[in-house]
C-alpha positions as CSV (number, residue, x, y, z in Angstrom):
1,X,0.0,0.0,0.0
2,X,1.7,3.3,-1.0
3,X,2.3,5.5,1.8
4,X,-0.5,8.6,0.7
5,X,-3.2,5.8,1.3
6,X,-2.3,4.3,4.5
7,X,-4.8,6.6,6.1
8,X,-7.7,4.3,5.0
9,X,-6.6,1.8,6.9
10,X,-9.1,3.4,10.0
11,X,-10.8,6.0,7.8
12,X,-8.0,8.7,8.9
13,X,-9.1,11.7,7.5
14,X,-7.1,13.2,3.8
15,X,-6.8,16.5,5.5
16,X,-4.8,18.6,8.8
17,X,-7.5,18.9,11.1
18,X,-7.6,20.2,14.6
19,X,-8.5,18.0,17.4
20,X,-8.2,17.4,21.2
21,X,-7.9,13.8,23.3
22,X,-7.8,12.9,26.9
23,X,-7.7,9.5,28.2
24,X,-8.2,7.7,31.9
25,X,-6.0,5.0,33.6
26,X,-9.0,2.6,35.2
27,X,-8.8,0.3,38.3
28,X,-11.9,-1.5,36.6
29,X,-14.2,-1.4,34.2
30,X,-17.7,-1.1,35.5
31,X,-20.7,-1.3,34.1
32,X,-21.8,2.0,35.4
33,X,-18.7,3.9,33.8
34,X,-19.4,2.3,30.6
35,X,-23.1,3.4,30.7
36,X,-22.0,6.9,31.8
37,X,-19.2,6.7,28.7
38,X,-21.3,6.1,26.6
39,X,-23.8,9.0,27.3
40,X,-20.7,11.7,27.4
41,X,-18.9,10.2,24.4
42,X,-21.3,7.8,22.3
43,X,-23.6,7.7,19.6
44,X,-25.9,10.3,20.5
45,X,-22.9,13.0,21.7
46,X,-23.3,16.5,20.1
47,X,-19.5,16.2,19.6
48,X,-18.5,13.3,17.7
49,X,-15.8,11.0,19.8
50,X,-13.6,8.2,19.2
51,X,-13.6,6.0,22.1
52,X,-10.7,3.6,22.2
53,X,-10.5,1.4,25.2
54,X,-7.6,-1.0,25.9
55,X,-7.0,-3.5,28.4
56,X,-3.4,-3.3,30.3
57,X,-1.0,-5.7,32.0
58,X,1.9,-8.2,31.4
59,X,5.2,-6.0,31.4
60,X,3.3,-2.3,32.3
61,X,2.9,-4.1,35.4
62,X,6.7,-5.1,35.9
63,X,8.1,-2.8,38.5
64,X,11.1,-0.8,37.8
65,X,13.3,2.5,38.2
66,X,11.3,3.7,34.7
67,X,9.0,7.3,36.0
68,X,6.1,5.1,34.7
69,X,2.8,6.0,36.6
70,X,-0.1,3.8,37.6
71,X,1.2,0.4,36.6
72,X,-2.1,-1.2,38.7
73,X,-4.1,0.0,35.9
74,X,-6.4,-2.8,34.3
75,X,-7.4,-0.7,31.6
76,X,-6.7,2.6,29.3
77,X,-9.8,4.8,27.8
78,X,-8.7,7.4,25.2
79,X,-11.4,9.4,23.8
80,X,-10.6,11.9,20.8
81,X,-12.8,14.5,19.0
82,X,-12.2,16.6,15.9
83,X,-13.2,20.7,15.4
84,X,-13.2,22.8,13.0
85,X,-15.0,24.7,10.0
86,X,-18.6,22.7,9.9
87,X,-17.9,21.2,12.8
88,X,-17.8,21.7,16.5
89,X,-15.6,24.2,18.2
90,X,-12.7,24.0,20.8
91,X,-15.0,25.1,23.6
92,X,-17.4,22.4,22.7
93,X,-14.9,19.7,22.0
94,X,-13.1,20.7,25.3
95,X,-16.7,20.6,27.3
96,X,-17.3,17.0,25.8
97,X,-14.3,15.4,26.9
98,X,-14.4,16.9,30.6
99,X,-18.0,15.7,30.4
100,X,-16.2,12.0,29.4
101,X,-13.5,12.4,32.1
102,X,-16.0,13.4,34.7
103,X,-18.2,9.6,34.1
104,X,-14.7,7.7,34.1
105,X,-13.9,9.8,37.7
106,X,-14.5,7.1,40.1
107,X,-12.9,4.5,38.6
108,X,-10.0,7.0,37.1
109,X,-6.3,6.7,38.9
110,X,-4.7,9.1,36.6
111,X,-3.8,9.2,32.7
112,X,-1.1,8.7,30.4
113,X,0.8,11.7,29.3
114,X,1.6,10.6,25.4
115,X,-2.5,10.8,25.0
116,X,-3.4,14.2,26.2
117,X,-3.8,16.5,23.3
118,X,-4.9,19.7,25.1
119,X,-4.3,23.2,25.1
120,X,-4.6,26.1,27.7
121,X,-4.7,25.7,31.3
122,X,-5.5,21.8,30.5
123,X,-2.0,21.2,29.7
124,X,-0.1,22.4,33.3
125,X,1.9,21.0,35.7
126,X,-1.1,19.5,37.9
127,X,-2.0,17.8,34.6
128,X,1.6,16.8,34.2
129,X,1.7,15.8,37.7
130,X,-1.2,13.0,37.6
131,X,0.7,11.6,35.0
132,X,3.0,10.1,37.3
133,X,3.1,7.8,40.4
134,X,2.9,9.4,44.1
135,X,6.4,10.7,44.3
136,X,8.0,10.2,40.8
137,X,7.3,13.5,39.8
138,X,9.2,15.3,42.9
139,X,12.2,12.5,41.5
140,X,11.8,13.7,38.2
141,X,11.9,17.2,39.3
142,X,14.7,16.3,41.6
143,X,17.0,14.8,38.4
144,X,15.8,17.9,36.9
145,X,17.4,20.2,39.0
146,X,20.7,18.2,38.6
147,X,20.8,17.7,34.9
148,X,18.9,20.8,33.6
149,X,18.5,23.7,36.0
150,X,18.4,26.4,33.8
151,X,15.1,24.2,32.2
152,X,16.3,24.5,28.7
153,X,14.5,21.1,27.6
154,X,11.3,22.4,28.5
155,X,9.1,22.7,25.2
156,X,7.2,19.7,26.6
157,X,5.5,18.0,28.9
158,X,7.4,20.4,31.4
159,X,8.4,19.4,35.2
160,X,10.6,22.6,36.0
161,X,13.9,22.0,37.9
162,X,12.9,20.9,41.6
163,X,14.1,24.2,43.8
């Protein structure tokens, strides 16, 4: 398959496009979240969502000295919606998925950084921070502070140089 088409694998659309994600770490998958997923982010949403749930384990749950948060997770729910001309707006896509975040709450023990697409105040340190396990982001910070204290690789995910 030449490159150009490999897009129509999952119906990708032909064309840049705007869009935000978010994404919960479960405990469990209940029955209630699902119901209350499927209201936020299903069918019958006002904002169209992708709803991609995945079921964890085998070497995420390996400990180690990796900054890898929430290895207890059983399962990962990313949730991703498009704006844009004819579509829905930021503010609406942005509503939605706190709305999706909200129904996953009780069951939620953080996310996974590499699926946040976000922008303003959404994308700060305390959302940075629940990435991480209790205490690896103060280590990360710490290693920060040793390697990089004038926080010149910060154009990221940012944790600023412990103080």
């Amino acid at each position: 398959m030449p490159y150009a088409e490999c897009g129509s694998i999952h119906a990708d659309p032909d064309h840049p496009h705007a869009y935000a994600a978010t994404n919960a770490l479960l405990s469990r998958l209940a029955p209630e979240g699902l119901r209350a997923l499927l209201e936020a982010a299903g069918p019958g949403s006002p904002v169209p969502c992708v709803v991609d749930i995945r079921h964890l384990g085998g070497a995420l749950r390996k400990d180690g000295p990796a900054a890898l948060g929430h290895r207890e997770a059983e399962f990962a729910v990313r949730i991703i919606s498009g704006h844009g001309p004819g579509g829905t707006g930021p503010d609406e896509v942005r509503d939605r998925l706190a709305l999706a975040r909200r129904a996953l709450a009780p069951w939620t023990l953080g996310h996974n950084l590499a699926f946040l697409y976000g922008y303003g105040e959404e994308a700060g340190e305390a959302q940075s921070r629940a990435g991480y396990a209790p205490g690896a982001y103060e280590r990360l910070a710490a290693l920060k502070a040793a390697y990089d204290p004038g926080n010149m690789f910060r154009f990221n995910r940012n944790i600023p140089p412990a103080r």
